[in-house]
C-alpha positions in Angstrom: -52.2 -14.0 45.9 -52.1 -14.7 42.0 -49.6 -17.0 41.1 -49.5 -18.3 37.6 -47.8 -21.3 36.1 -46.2 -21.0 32.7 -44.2 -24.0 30.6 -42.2 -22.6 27.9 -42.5 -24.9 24.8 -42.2 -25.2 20.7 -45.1 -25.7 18.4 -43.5 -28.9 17.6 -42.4 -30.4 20.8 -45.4 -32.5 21.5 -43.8 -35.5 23.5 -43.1 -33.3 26.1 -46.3 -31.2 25.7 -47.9 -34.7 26.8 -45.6 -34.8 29.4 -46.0 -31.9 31.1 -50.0 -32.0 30.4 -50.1 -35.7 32.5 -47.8 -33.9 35.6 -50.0 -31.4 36.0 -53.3 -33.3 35.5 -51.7 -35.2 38.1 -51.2 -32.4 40.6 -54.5 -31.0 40.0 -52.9 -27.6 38.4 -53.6 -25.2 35.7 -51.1 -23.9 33.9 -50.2 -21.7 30.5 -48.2 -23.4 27.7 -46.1 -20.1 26.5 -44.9 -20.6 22.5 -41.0 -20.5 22.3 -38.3 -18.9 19.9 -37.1 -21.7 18.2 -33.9 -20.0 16.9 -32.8 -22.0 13.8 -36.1 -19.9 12.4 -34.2 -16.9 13.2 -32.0 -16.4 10.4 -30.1 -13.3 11.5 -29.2 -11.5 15.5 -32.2 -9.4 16.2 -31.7 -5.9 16.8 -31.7 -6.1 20.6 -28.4 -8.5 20.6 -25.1 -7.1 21.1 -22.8 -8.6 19.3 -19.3 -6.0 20.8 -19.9 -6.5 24.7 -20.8 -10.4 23.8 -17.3 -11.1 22.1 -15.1 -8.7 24.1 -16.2 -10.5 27.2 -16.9 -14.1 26.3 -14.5 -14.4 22.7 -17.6 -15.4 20.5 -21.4 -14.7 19.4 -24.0 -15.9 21.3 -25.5 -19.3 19.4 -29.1 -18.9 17.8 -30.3 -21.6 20.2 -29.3 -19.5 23.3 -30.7 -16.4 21.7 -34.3 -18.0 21.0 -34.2 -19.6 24.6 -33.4 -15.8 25.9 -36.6 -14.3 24.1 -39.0 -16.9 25.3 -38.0 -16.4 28.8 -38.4 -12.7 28.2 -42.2 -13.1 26.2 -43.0 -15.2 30.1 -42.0 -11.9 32.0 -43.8 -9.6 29.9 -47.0 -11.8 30.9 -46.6 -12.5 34.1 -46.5 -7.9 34.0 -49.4 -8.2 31.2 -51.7 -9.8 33.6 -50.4 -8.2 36.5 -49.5 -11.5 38.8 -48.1 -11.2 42.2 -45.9 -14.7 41.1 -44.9 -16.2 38.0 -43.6 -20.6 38.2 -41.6 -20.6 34.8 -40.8 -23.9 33.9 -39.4 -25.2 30.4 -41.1 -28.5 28.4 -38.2 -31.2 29.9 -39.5 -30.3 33.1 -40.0 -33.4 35.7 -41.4 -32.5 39.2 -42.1 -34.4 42.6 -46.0 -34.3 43.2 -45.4 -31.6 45.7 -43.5 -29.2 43.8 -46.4 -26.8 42.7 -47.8 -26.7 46.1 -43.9 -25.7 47.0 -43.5 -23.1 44.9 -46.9 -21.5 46.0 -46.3 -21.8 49.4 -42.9 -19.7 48.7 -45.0 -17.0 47.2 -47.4 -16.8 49.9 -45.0 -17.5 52.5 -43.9 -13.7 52.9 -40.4 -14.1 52.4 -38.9 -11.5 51.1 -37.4 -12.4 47.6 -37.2 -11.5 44.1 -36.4 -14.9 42.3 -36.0 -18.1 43.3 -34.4 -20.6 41.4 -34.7 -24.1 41.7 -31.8 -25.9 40.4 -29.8 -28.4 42.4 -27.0 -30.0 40.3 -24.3 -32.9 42.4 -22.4 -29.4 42.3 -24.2 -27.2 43.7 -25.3 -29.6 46.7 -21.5 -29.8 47.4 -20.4 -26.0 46.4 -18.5 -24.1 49.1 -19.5 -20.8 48.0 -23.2 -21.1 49.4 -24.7 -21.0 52.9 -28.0 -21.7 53.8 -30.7 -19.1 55.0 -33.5 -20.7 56.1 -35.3 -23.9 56.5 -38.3 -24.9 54.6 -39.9 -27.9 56.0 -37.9 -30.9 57.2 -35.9 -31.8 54.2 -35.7 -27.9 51.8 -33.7 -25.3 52.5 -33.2 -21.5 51.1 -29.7 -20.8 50.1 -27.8 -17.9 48.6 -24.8 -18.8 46.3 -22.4 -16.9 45.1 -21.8 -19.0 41.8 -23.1 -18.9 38.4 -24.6 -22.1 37.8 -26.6 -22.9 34.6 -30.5 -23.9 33.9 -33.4 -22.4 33.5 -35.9 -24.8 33.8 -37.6 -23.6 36.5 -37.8 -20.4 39.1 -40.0 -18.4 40.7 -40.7 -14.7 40.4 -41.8 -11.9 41.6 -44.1 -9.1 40.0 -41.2 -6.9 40.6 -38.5 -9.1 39.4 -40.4 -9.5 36.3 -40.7 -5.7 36.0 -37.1 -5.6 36.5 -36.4 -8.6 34.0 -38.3 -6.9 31.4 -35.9 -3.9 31.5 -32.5 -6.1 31.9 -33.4 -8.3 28.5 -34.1 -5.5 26.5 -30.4 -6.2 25.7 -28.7 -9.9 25.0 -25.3 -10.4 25.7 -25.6 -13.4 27.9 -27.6 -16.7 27.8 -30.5 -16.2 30.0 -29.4 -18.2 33.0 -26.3 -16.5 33.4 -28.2 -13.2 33.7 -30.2 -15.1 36.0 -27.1 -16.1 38.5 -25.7 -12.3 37.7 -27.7 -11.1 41.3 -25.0 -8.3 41.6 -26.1 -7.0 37.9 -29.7 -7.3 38.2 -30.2 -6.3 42.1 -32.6 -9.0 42.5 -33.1 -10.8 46.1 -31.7 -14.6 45.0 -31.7 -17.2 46.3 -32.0 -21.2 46.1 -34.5 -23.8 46.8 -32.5 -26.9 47.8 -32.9 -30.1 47.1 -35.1 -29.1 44.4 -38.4 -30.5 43.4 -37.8 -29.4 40.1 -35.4 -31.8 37.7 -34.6 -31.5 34.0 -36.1 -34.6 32.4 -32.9 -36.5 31.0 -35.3 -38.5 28.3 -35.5 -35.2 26.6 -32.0 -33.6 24.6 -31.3 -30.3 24.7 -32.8 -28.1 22.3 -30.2 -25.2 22.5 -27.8 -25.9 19.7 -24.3 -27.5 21.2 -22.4 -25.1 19.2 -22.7 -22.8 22.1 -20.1 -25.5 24.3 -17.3 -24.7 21.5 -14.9 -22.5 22.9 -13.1 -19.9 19.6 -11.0 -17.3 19.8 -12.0 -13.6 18.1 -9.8 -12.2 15.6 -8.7 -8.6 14.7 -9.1 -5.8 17.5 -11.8 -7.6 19.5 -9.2 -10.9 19.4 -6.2 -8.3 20.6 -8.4 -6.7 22.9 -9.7 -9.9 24.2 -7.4 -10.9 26.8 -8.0 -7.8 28.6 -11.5 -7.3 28.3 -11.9 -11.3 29.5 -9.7 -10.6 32.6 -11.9 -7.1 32.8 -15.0 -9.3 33.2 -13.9 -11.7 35.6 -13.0 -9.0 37.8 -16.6 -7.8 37.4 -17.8 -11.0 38.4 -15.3 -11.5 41.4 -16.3 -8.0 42.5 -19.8 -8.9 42.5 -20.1 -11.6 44.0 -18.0 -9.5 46.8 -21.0 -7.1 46.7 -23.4 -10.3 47.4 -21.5 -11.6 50.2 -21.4 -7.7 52.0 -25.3 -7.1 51.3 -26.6 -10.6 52.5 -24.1 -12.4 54.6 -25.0 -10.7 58.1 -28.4 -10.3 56.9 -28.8 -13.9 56.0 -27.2 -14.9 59.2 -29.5 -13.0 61.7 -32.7 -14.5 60.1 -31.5 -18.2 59.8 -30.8 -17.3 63.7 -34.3 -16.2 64.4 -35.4 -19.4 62.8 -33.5 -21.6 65.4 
């Protein structure tokens, strides 16, 4: 079972390239620093971004920040295909982990549950969230849970070969920050769930570095800003829809194998 580590950073970010570097030593693992897209560099959208689905559905562009952050994930998924792993740990450079973590994840991938992506991001929120139940029980204090929300971060998940295959072909396009598309399980068809409490904590010592234009809410103008009302409500039917289409594929599902565990 091939399961590789990889901790997306900038060139310049070498605080928490020490940081990182002294966890792992710690651990005992290897891992892959993987060079970001720091998007101030960018100067313009790149041709894969799509600026008309992006404001009819969310009222403004996509920041820089968010668009760099969504190519670095997608250069981890294209080597985690490249070298043809059976699991990829993607973790960004604020990462802070419990000693145990690592040896988490890879018991997840070798565990042989069935599951595309698994996302380890555990927020006050999330813990309390009525729109999640809990599969199955991983040791005494973890659990697997599906959720049928959309809640933000990145900084760490697990994935499959397939899923990485599959996220490949679903970032050819931007439209949404990457860990939207992520929590977007009816849109991608990947297996989701959630590792709760998780191991896995953003390091709050570091600052973002995803520009916090991306928090301003503006409203379009011209036809997209006439068109927007509809096309907003549009989307949120989408996502009410689909998380509809989560809860009829897993909920019986789910429930028969947390049964099987008892």
């Amino acid at each position: 079972m091939k399961t590789g580590i990889f901790v997306i950073t900038l060139p310049c970010a070498h605080t928490r390239q020490e940081n990182v570097r002294a966890q792992m030593a710690q651990a005992g693992e290897t891992f892959e620093f993987v060079e970001g897209v720091d998007g101030a560099t960018l100067g313009d959208y790149p041709p894969s971004y799509a600026p008309r689905r992006r404001q009819l559905f969310f009222g403004q562009d996509m920041t820089m920040g968010e668009i760099g952050c969504f190519l670095a994930h997608r250069k981890v998924y294209q080597e985690i295909v490249r070298q043809d792993l059976d699991y990829g740990l993607i973790l960004e450079d604020d990462i802070s982990f419990e000693p145990d973590a690592i040896n988490i994840a890879r018991g997840l991938a070798g565990s042989g549950i069935d599951f595309d992506l698994v996302r380890f991001c555990s927020s006050e929120k999330i813990m309390r969230s009525k729109k999640r139940w809990k599969v199955a029980a991983i040791g005494k204090n973890h659990h697997l849970s599906r959720l049928i929300e959309v809640p933000g971060g990145a900084h760490a998940y697990l994935v499959s070969r397939a899923a990485a295959h599959r996220l490949v072909q679903l970032t050819e396009r931007i439209w949404v920050p990457i860990d939207a598309l992520l929590a977007f399980a009816w849109y991608s068809k990947l297996n989701l769930y959630y590792f709760l409490p998780s191991p896995f904590q953003q390091d709050q010592r570091f600052d973002s570095l995803i520009d916090a234009a991306r928090f301003q809410k503006l409203r379009p103008t011209g036809l997209t800003g006439a068109l927007f009302p509809v096309t907003r409500a549009l989307f949120r039917l989408w996502c009410h829809a689909g998380r509809v289409s989560l809860v009829v594929r897993f909920a019986l599902r789910d429930r028969r194998w947390g049964s099987g565990q008892s």
